[in-house]
N, C-alpha and C positions, 0 to 999 in steps of 0.2 A: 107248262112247258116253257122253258129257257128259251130266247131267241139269241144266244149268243152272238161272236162276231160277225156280222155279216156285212161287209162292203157293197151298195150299191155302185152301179157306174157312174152317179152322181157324183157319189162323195170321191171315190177313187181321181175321178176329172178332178174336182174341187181343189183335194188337197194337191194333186201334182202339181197346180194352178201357183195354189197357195205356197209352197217348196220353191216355185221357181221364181215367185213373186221376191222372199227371200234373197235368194240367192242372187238377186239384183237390187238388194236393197246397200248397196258400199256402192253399187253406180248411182243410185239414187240418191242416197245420202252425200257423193260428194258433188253430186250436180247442185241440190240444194245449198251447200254449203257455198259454193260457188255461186248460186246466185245471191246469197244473203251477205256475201261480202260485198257483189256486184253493190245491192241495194245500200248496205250500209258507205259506202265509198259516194253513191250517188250523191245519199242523205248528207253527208261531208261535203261536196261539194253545193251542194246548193245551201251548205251554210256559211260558208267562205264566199259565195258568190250566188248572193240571191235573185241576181236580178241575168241570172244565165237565159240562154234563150235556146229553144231546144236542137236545134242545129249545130250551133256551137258545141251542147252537151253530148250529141250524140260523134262529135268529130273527136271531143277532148277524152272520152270513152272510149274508143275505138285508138285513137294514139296513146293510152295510157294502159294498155292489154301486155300482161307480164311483167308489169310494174310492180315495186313491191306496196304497202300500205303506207309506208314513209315516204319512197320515192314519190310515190304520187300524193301524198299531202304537200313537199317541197313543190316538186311541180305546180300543182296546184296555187301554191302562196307565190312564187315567181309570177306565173303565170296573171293573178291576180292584180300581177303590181303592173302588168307592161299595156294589159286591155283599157279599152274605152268606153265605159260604162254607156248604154244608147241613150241615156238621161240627156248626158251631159253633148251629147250629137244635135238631140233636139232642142236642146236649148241655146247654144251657140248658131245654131240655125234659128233660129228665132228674135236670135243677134244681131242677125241676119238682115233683117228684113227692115232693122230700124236703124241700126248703127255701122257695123261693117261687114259685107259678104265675106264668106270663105273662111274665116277662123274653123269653123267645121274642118275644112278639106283638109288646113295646116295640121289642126290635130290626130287625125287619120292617115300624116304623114305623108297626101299627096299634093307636094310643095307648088307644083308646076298649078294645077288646079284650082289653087287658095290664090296661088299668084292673079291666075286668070278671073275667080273670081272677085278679088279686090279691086281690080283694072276697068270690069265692067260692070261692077253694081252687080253680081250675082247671077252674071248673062239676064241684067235689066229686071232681076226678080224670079225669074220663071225657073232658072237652073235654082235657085236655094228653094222656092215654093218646093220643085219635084223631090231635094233632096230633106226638104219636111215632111215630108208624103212617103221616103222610102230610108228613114234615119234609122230605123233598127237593121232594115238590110244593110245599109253603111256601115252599121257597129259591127255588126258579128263578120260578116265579111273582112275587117280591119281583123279583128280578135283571133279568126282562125287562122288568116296569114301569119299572123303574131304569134300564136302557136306552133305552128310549122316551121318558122325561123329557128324556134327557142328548142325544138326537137332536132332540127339538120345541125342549129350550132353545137348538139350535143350537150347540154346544160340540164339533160337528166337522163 
C-alpha cells in the first residue's frame, strides 16, 4: 500500500518557516553586505592607521556613515595627516621630564598650556608626570576634535 502525499503539521509549520525564511533573505543579504563593507572599510582603516584607538574608531565610524568607499579613504588619508600619533605625546612627555615641559601641550595645539608649562617646569613635574599617565587620553581627544573640525569645515 502506497503512502502517497501526506503533509504532517510538522512539515506544513516547517516549510511555511522555511518560505518565509526566504522571502527575507534580500533583507538579510543586504544587511550582510552592509556589514562586510562595514568590516572591510574598518580593516582599511586600521591599515592606514594602525595605531587607531578604539574611541577614536568608533567616533570616525559613526561620522563617516553615507560616505562613499573613496570619500572615506580621502578622508581618512586627510585625516591621517592632521592627528597626533599617542607615540609621539608620550614621548615628548618624557622630554618632559629631562629637558623641556610642554612641547606635548604645544603639539596638541594647546598654546596657552605648553606656555604655562615651560614657565613652570611642568607645574614643577607633577602636571607632565599626570599627562604621562593620561597621553593616550590626550591623543585621541586631540584626534577627535581634529576630526570634527575637518567635517564642520566640510573637507569631505
Amino acid at each position: 500500500m502506497a503512502i502517497g502525499n501526506i503533509r504532517s503539521p510538522f512539515t506544513a509549520w516547517a516549510s511555511s518557516r522555511f518560505s518565509s525564511c526566504f522571502g527575507a533573505s534580500s533583507n538579510f543579504h543586504t544587511s550582510y553586505s552592509n556589514n562586510s563593507k562595514k568590516r572591510i572599510m574598518q580593516h582599511e582603516i586600521f591599515q592606514l592607521i594602525p595605531d587607531i584607538e578604539p574611541d577614536e574608531m568608533a567616533t570616525l565610524q559613526a561620522n563617516l556613515r553615507g560616505y562613499s568607499e573613496e570619500q572615506t579613504r580621502n578622508f581618512v588619508m586627510a585625516y591621517r595627516a592632521r592627528r597626533v600619533a599617542p607615540q609621539q605625546i608620550l614621548l615628548t612627555a618624557l622630554l618632559g621630564l629631562v629637558v623641556v615641559a610642554g612641547v606635548h601641550r604645544f603639539m596638541l595645539k594647546q598654546i596657552g598650556m605648553g606656555i604655562a608649562y615651560v614657565l613652570t617646569a611642568g607645574f614643577c613635574l607633577i602636571g607632565t608626570i599626570i599627562d604621562l599617565v593620561n597621553y593616550k587620553k590626550l591623543a585621541t581627544d586631540h584626534n577627535i576634535e581634529e576630526m570634527r573640525k575637518m567635517i564642520q569645515m566640510g573637507m569631505y
